[in-house]
C-alpha positions in Angstrom: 104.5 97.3 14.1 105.6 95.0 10.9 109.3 95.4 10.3 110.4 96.0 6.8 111.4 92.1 5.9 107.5 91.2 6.3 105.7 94.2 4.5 108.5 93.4 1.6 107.2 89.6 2.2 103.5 90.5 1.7 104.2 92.3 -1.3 105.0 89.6 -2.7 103.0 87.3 -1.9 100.3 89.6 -3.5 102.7 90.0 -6.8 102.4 86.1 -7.1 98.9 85.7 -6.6 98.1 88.4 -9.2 100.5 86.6 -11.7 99.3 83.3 -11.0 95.2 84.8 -11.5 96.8 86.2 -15.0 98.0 83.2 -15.7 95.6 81.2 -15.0 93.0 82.9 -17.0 94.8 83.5 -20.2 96.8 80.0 -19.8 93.0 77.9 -19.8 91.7 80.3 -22.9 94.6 79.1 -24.7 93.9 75.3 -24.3 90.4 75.4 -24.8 90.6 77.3 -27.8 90.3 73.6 -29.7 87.5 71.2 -29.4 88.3 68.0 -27.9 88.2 65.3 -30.6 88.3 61.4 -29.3 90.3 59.0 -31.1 92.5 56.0 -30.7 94.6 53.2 -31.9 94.6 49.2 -31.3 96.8 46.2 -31.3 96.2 43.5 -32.6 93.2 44.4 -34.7 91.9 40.8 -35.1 92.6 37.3 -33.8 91.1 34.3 -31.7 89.4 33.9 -28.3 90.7 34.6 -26.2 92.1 37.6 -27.7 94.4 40.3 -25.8 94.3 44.2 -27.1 96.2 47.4 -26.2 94.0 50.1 -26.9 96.2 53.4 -27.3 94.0 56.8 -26.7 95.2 59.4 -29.4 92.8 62.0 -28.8 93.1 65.7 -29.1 91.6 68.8 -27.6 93.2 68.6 -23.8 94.0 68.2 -21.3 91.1 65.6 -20.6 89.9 64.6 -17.2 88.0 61.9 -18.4 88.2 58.7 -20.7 85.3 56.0 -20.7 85.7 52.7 -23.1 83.0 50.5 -23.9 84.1 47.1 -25.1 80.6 46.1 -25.8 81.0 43.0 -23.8 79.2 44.3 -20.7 82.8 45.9 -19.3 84.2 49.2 -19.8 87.5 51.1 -18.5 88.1 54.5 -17.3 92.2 55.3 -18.2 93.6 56.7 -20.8 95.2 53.6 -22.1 93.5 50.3 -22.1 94.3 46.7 -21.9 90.9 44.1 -22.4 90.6 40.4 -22.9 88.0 39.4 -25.1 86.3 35.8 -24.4 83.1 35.9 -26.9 83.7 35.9 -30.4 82.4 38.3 -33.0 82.6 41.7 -35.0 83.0 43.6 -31.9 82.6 47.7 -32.2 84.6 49.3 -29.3 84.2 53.4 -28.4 85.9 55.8 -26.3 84.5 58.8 -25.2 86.6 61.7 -23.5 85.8 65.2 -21.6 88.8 68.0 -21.3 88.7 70.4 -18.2 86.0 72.7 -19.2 83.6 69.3 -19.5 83.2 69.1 -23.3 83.2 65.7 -24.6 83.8 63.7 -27.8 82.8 60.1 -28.5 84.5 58.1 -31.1 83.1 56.8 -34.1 83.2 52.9 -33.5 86.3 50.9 -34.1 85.9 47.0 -34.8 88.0 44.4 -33.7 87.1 41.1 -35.4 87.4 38.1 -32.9 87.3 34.8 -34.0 85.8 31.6 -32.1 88.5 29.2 -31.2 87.5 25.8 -33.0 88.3 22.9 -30.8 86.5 19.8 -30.3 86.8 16.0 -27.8 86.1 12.7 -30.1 85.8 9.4 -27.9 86.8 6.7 -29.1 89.3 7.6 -31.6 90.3 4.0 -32.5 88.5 0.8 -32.3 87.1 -1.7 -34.9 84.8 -0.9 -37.6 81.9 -0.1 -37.6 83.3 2.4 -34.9 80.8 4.9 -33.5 82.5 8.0 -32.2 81.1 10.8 -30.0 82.6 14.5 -31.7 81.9 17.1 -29.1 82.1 21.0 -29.9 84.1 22.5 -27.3 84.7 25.6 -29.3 85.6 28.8 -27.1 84.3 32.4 -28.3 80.1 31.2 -28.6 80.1 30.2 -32.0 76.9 29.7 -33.7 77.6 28.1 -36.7 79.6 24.4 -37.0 81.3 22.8 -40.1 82.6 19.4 -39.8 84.7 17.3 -41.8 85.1 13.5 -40.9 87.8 13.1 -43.9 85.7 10.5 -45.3 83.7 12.9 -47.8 80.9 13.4 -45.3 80.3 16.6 -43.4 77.6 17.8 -40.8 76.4 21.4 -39.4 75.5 20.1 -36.1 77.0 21.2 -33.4 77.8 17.5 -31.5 77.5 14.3 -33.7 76.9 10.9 -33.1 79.4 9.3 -36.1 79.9 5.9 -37.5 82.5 5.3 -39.3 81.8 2.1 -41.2 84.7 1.3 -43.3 88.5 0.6 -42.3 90.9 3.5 -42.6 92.7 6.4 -41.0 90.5 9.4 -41.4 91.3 13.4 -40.3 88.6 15.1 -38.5 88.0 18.5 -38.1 85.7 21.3 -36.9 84.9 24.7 -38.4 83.4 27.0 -35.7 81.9 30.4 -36.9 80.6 33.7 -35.4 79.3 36.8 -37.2 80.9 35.4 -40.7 84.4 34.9 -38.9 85.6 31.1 -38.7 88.7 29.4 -37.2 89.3 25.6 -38.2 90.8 23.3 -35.5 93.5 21.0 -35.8 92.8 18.1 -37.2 92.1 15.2 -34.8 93.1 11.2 -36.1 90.5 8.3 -35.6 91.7 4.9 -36.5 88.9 2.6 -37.7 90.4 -1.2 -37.9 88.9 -4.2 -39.6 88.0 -6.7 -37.7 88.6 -10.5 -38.1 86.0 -12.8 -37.9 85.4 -16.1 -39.6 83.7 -19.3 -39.6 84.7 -23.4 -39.7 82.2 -25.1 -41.2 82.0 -28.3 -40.0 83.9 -27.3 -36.8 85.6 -30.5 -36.3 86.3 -33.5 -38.9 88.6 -35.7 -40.2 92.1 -36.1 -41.8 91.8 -36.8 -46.0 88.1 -36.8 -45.7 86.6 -33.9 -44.6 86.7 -30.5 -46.7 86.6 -27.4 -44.2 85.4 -24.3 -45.4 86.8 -21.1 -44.1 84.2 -18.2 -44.3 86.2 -14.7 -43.2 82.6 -13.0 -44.8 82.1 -11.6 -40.9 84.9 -9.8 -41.1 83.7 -6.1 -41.2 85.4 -2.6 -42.1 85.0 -3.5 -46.0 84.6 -3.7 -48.8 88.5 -3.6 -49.9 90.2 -5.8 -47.1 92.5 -8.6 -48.4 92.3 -11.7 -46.2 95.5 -13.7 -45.7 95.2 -17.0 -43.8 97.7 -19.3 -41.9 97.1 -22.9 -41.2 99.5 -23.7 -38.1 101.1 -26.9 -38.3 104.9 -27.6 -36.7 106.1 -23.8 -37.4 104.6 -24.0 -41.0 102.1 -21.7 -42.4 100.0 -21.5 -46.1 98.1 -18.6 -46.9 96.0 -17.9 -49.5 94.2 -13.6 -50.6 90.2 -15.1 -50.1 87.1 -14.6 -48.2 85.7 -18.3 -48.6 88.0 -21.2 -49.8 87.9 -24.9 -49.1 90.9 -27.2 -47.7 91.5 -30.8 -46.4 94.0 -31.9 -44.1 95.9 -34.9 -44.6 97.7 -34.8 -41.6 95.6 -35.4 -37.8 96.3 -32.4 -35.7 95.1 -29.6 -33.2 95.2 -26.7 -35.8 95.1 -23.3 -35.2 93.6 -21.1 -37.9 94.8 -17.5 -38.6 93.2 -14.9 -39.8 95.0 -11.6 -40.4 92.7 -9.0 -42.5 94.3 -5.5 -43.8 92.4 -3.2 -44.7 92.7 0.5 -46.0 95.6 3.0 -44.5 97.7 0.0 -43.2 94.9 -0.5 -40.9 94.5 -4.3 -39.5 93.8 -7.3 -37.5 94.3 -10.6 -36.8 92.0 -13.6 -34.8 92.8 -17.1 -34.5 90.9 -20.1 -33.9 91.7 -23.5 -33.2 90.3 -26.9 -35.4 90.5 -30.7 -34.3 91.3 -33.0 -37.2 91.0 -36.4 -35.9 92.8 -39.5 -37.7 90.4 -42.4 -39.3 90.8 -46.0 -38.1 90.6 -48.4 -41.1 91.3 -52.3 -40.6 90.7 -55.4 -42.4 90.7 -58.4 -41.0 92.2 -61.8 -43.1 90.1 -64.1 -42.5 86.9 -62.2 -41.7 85.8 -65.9 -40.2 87.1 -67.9 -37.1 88.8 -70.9 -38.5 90.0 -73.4 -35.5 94.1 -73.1 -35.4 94.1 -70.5 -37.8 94.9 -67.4 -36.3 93.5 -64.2 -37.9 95.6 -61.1 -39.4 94.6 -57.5 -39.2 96.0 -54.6 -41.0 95.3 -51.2 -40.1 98.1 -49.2 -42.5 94.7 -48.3 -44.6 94.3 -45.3 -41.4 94.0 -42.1 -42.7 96.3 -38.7 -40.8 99.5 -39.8 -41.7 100.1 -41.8 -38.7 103.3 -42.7 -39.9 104.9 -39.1 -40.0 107.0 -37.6 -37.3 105.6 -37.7 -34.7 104.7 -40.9 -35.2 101.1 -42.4 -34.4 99.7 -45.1 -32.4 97.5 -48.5 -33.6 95.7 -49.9 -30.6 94.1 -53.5 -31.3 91.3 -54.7 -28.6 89.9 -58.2 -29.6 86.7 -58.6 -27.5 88.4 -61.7 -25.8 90.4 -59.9 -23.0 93.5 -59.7 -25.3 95.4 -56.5 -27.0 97.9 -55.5 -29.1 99.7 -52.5 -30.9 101.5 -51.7 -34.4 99.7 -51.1 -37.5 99.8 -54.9 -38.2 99.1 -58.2 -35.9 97.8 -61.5 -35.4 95.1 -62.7 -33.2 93.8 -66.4 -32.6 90.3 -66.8 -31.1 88.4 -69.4 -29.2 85.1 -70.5 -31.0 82.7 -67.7 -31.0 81.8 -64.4 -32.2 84.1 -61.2 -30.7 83.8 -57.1 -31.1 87.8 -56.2 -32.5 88.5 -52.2 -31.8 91.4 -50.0 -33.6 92.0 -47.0 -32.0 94.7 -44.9 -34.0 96.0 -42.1 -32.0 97.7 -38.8 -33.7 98.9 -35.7 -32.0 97.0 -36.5 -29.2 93.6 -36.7 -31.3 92.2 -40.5 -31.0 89.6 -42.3 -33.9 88.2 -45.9 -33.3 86.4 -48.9 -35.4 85.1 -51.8 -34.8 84.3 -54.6 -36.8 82.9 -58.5 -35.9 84.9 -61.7 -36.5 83.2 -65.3 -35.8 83.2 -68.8 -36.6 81.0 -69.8 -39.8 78.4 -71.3 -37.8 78.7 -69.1 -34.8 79.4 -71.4 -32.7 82.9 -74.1 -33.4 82.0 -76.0 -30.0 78.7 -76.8 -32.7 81.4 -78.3 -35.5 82.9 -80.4 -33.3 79.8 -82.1 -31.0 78.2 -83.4 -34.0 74.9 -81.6 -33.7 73.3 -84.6 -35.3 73.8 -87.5 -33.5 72.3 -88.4 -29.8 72.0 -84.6 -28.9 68.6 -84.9 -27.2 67.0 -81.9 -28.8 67.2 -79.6 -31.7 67.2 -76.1 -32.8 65.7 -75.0 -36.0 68.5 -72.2 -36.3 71.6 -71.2 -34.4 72.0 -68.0 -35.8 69.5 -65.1 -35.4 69.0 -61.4 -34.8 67.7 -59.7 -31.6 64.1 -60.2 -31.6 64.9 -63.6 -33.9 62.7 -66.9 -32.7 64.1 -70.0 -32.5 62.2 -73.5 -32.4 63.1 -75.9 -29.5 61.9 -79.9 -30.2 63.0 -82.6 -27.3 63.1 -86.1 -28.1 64.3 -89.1 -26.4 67.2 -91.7 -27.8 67.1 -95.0 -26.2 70.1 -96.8 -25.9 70.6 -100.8 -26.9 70.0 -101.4 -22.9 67.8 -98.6 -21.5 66.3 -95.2 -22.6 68.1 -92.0 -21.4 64.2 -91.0 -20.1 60.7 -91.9 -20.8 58.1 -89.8 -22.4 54.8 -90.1 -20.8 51.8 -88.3 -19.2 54.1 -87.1 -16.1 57.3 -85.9 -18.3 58.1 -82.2 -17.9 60.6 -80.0 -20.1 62.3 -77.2 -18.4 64.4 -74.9 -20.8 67.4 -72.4 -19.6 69.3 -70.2 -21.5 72.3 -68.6 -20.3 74.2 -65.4 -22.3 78.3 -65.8 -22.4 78.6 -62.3 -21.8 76.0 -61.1 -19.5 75.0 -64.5 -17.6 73.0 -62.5 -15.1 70.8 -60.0 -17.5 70.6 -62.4 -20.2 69.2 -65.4 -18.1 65.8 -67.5 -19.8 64.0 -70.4 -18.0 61.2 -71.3 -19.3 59.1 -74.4 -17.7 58.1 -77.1 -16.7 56.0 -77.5 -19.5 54.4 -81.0 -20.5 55.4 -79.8 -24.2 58.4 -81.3 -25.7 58.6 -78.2 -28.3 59.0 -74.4 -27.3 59.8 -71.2 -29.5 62.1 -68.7 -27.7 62.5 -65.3 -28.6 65.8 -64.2 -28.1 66.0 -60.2 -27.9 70.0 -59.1 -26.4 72.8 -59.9 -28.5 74.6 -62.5 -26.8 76.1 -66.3 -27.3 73.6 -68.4 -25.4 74.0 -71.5 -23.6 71.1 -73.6 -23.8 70.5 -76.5 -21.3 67.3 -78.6 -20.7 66.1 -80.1 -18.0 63.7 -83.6 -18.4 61.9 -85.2 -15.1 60.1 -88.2 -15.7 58.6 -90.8 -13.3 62.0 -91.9 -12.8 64.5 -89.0 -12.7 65.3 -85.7 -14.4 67.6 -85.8 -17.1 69.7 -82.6 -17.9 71.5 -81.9 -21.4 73.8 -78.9 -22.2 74.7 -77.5 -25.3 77.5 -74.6 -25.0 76.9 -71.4 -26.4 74.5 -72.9 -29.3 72.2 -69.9 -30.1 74.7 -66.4 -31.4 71.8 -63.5 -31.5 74.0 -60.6 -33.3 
């Protein structure tokens, strides 16, 4: 049997279940007496990839049990309050659709959130020398479709990459419009440097002090046409310079030069090359007499050298006389055996040598010739002492008897034998010709030398032999 506490307990227990059905039913008629109506807010409303939104749901007509968003990106979200990233540019419609508790549902009319592409780009190289070819790269986020560049020298492109060459000196500002469903975002501007570059020519490449005109040519130069040239001859710490492409100068002074070229061109831009140019002196010498005179000694003078030899530092003369003798200064004296010797004059300046040579002999060739009275009993002549290479000269032996006996006898069994012998080369420039029953022979003579000519007579009796010392000058 229930005792009075639990029947007073099951009372109510019903009381509250009836309530709460009363409730219940006339609670839900009261919310659902308003159509649900979807709606929202957003924040930000535009901006660039990637761009962030809160999305805020606002509707009306709950309590809702359901929300749906479509991003119309391929993702969607199912709370009442959203958060979405987008990553693809564009004038992007979003909608949220909700459903309140008895399962009617209201979509929103579309809301737009404009997202623009991020413009960004890669250039490589973005300094060099003109003409400078640079690689731009579109690296744009958000899927643009539509590219504007600028290469800040007045020339644009729609391409999306570009192959660019920029062919004049100067700092130019690139940059890169990317666009997507008519919205655009420009990049920040990106700096390529585009130097001249210094070239030039020496024409000739080498020469001479006070004589030779050396034309600097800077026309290779590129990254023009407005550069300004300004060159610097080298010398000792010392410079000159002169504003020109193509000019013309002569050095007086023998030297290693080095040229330099420095070419500016527009924006500051510039460069500078150098390049180095020999200028050797010039060896000039006279000699007084220009003939061997016995016991006269002869004087050179080579202060007629050109390359300022005489300017700190100061330069060298170098005599060489042919005979085995030398001398230095600008000015000396030299006295010479008979014949005919090669004199040298180096002059030496800043390390740069020149040399010349000139000839210097006695009048006849030969003063051992002067002084042997060619015309007495000499036993044989010569019709000429002085020749050429390749030069003949006719060779007549003849016998001088004495008051008491001939020196030899000319008869059926006389021979002549003929030797010739070179001062200089004794070996390579060695003649014999005979025997030979002929008293007369004609001898070419082709090396330059000062020949010693001896002949050899045999008779019935004896052989005779005769010598004349360096009788026959081929130069």
């Amino acid at each position: 049997m229930k005792t009075f506490d639990e029947i007073k307990s099951t009372k109510r227990m019903k009381l509250a279940f009836v309530l709460f059905i009363v409730l219940l039913l006339f609670g839900s008629a009261s919310y659902v007496t308003a159509a649900p109506s979807a709606s929202f807010t957003f924040s930000p409303t535009s901006g660039t990839v990637p761009l962030s939104v809160q999305f805020t749901d606002t509707s009306t007509g709950g309590p809702f049990v359901n929300w749906t968003w479509d991003f119309n990106d391929g993702s969607s979200a199912t709370v009442p309050n959203a958060s979405h990233l987008f990553q693809t540019a564009g004038h992007i419609p979003v909608t949220l659709r909700v459903c309140n508790v008895t399962d009617p549902c209201s979509t929103t009319t579309a809301k737009f959130v404009d997202v623009s592409p991020l413009a960004q780009f890669t250039a490589t190289p973005t300094t060099g020398y003109a003409p400078l070819s640079v690689q731009f790269t579109d690296t744009s986020l958000g899927a643009p479709d539509v590219w504007l560049w600028n290469f800040g020298d007045g020339n644009t492109s729609t391409s999306q990459n570009n192959q660019y060459t920029f062919f004049r000196s100067g700092i130019y500002i690139v940059n890169l419009t990317s666009t997507k469903d008519s919205l655009s975002n420009k990049s920040a501007n990106m700096t390529i440097i585009v130097n001249p570059k210094a070239d030039f020519s020496i024409i000739p490449s080498t020469g001479f002090a006070g004589t030779t005109s050396f034309q600097f040519n800077a026309s290779k130069s590129t990254g023009g046409p407005t550069l300004h040239y300004i060159w610097g001859f080298e010398q000792w710490n010392q410079t000159w310079t002169a504003p020109a492409a193509v000019f013309n100068k002569t050095f007086d002074t023998a030297n290693t030069y080095t040229i330099r070229l420095t070419v500016n061109g527009n924006d500051g831009t510039t460069d500078t090359t150098t390049r180095t140019l020999p200028v050797y002196p010039v060896a000039i010498f006279t000699a007084t007499p220009p003939n061997i005179v016995e016991g006269r000694p002869v004087a050179f003078d080579g202060t007629g050298s050109k390359g300022n030899l005489t300017n700190t530092p100061v330069g060298t003369w170098s005599w060489n006389f042919g005979d085995g003798s030398t001398a230095t200064g600008s000015t000396t004296t030299h006295g010479f055996a008979p014949g005919m010797f090669t004199v040298t004059l180096t002059v030496t300046k800043n390390g740069l040598s020149n040399s010349t040579t000139t000839t210097v002999s006695s009048d006849s060739g030969n003063l051992y010739l002067l002084r042997s009275g060619i015309n007495g009993n000499t036993y044989f002549r010569a019709s000429k002492y002085g020749i050429s290479p390749g030069g003949s000269v006719k060779f007549i032996a003849y016998s001088t008897r004495s008051v008491i006996k001939p020196l030899f006898r000319s008869d059926a069994s006389t021979t002549y034998t003929w030797e010739f012998i070179g001062a200089y080369d004794p070996v390579g420039h060695y003649i014999k010709q005979g025997p030979s029953p002929s008293p007369e022979l004609t001898q070419t003579f082709q090396s330059a030398d000062i020949y010693t000519v001896r002949l050899n007579v045999t008779d019935s009796r004896d052989t005779f032999t005769v010598t004349k010392p360096r009788l026959i000058v081929v130069r």
